[in-house]
C-alpha positions in Angstrom: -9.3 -33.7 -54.5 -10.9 -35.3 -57.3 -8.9 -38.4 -57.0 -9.5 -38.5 -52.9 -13.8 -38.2 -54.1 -13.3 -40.9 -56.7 -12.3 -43.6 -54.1 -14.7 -42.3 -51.5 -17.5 -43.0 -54.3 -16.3 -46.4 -54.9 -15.4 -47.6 -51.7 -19.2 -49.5 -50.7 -20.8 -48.7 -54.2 -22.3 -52.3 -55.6 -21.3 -51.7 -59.1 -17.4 -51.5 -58.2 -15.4 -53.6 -59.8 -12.1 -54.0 -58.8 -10.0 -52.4 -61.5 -12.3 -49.2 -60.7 -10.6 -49.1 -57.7 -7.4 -50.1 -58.7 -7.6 -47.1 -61.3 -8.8 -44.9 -58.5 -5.6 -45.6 -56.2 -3.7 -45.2 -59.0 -4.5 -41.8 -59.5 -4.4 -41.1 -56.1 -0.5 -42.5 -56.4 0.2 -40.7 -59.2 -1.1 -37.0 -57.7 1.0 -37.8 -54.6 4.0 -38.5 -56.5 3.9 -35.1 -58.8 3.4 -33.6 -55.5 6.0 -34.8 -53.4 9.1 -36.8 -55.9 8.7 -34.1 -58.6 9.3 -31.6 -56.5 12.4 -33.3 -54.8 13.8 -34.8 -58.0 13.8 -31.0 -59.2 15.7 -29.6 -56.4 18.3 -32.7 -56.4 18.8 -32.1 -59.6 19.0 -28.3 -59.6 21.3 -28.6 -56.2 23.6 -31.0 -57.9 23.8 -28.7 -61.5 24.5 -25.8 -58.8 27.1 -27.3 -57.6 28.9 -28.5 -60.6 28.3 -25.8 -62.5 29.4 -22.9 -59.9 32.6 -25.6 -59.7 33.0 -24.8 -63.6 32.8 -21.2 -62.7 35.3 -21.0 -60.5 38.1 -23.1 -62.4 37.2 -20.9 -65.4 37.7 -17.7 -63.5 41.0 -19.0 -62.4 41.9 -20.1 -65.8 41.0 -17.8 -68.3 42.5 -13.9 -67.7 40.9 -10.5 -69.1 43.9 -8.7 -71.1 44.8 -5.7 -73.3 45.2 -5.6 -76.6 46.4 -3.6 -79.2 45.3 -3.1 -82.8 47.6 -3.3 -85.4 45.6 -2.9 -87.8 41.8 -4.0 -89.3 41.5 -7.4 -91.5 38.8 -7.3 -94.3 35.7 -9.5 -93.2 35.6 -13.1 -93.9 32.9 -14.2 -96.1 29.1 -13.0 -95.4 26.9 -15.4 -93.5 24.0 -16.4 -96.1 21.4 -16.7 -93.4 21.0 -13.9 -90.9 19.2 -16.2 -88.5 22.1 -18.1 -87.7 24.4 -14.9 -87.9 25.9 -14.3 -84.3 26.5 -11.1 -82.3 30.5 -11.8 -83.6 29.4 -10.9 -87.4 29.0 -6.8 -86.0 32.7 -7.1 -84.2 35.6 -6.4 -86.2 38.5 -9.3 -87.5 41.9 -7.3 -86.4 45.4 -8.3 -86.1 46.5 -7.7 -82.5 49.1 -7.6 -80.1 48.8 -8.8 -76.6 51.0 -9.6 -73.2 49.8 -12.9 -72.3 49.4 -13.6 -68.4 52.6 -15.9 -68.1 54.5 -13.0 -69.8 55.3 -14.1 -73.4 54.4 -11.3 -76.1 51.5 -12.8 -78.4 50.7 -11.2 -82.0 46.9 -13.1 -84.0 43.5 -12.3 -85.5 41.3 -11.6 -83.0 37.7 -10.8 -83.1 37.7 -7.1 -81.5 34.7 -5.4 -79.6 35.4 -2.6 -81.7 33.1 -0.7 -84.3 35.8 0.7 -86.7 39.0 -0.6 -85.2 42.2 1.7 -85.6 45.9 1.2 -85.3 46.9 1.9 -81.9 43.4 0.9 -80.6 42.8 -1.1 -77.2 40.3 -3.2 -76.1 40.6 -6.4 -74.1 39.8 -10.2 -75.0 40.2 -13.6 -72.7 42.9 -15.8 -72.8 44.4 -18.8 -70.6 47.3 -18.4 -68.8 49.5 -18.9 -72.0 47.7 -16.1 -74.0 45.5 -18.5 -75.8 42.3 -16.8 -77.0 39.6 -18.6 -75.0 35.6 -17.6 -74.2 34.6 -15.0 -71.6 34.0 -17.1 -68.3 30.9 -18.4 -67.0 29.7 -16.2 -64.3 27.5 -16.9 -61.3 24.0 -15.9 -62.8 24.1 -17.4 -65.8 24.9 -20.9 -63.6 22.4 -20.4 -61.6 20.1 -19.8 -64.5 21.2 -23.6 -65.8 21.1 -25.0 -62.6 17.8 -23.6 -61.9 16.2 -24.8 -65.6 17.5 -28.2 -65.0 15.7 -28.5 -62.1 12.7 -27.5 -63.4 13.1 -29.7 -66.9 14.0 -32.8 -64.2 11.2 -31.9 -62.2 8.4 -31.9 -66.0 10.6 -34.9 -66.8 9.2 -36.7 -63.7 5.5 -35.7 -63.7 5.8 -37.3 -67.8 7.1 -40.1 -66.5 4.7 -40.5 -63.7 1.4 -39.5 -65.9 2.6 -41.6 -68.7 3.5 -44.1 -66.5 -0.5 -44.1 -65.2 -1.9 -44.4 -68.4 0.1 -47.0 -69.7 -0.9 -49.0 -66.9 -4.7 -47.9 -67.2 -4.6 -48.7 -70.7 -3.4 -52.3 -70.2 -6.4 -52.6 -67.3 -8.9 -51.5 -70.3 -7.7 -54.0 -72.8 -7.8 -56.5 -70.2 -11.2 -55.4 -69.5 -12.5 -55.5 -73.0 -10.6 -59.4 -73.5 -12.9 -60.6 -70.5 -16.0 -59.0 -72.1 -15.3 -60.4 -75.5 -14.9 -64.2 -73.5 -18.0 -63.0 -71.8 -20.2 -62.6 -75.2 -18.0 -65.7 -76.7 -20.2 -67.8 -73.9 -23.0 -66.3 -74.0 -23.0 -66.9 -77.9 -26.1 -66.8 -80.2 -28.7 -67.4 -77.9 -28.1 -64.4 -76.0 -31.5 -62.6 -75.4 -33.8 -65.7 -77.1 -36.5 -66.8 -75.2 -36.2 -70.6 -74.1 -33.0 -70.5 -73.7 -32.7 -70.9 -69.8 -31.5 -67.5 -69.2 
């Protein structure tokens, strides 16, 4: 609203120059665009991250398979993580040496990280593996893509309103220096006799 007053003000006012009113459009441009491309660019964006990333969710869920395992028996902790700010949730699990069935059949015997306080021989819990019984990650699900889809969005949509404001000022700040290089010729011809009396101005 401010922009749409600005060029109402400067449409028939006498002491408009023309780079007042090229600033004022400009604005006007840039308000519309944060309006209506950001808002578009966002949902493209978050749309197409949907879609790839609920892609990604599927493939993993058809790839990677929830099993049982069994405990053979605890391992002693690996070394302790100096800094407890980059210690993960993994730290409180327990190391074991397990037994587990993979998917395709074969029997499969490693050190696993277990979601179990104080693990036990003869203990079950389960862990994800690909079809060969491969320890993998747990699988994307749903939410959690529609979280990223939904953030990327929103981070293309910030992306475009920086690239339009900063866009704007760059180009107001090259109509400034231009400005002051004309006033600088300007007092270059009027030179030393500016304000002197007899000097025909």
């Amino acid at each position: 609203m401010r922009t749409i007053s600005g060029l109402w003000r400067w449409r028939h006012n006498p002491l408009r120059r023309t780079t007042d009113l090229v600033e004022a459009w400009l604005a006007l441009a840039a308000v519309l665009l944060v309006l209506v491309a950001a808002p578009l660019i966002g949902s493209l964006v978050g749309a197409a991250a949907q879609d790839a990333l609920q892609q990604s969710v599927r493939d993993q869920r058809q790839s990677r398979h929830e099993v049982a395992a069994t405990v053979v028996k605890k391992l002693s902790r690996g070394p302790l993580n100096p800094d407890p700010e980059t210690s993960s949730g993994r730290d409180a699990h327990s190391r074991v040496l397990a037994d587990w069935t993979a998917p395709d059949g074969t029997a499969r015997h490693g050190t696993v990280i277990a979601t179990l306080k104080s693990p036990h021989h003869g203990d079950h819990f389960t862990i994800w593996t690909d079809l060969h019984g491969r320890i993998v990650g747990r699988p994307l699900d749903s939410a959690t893509a529609t979280t990223h889809a939904v953030l990327a969005g929103f981070g293309a949509a910030l992306m475009c309103v920086g690239l339009v404001e900063g866009g704007r000022r760059l180009i107001v700040w090259r109509m400034i220096l231009r400005r002051y290089a004309r006033w600088d010729q300007a007092w270059d011809k009027a030179g030393p006799d500016w304000g002197r009396t007899g000097t025909g101005s």
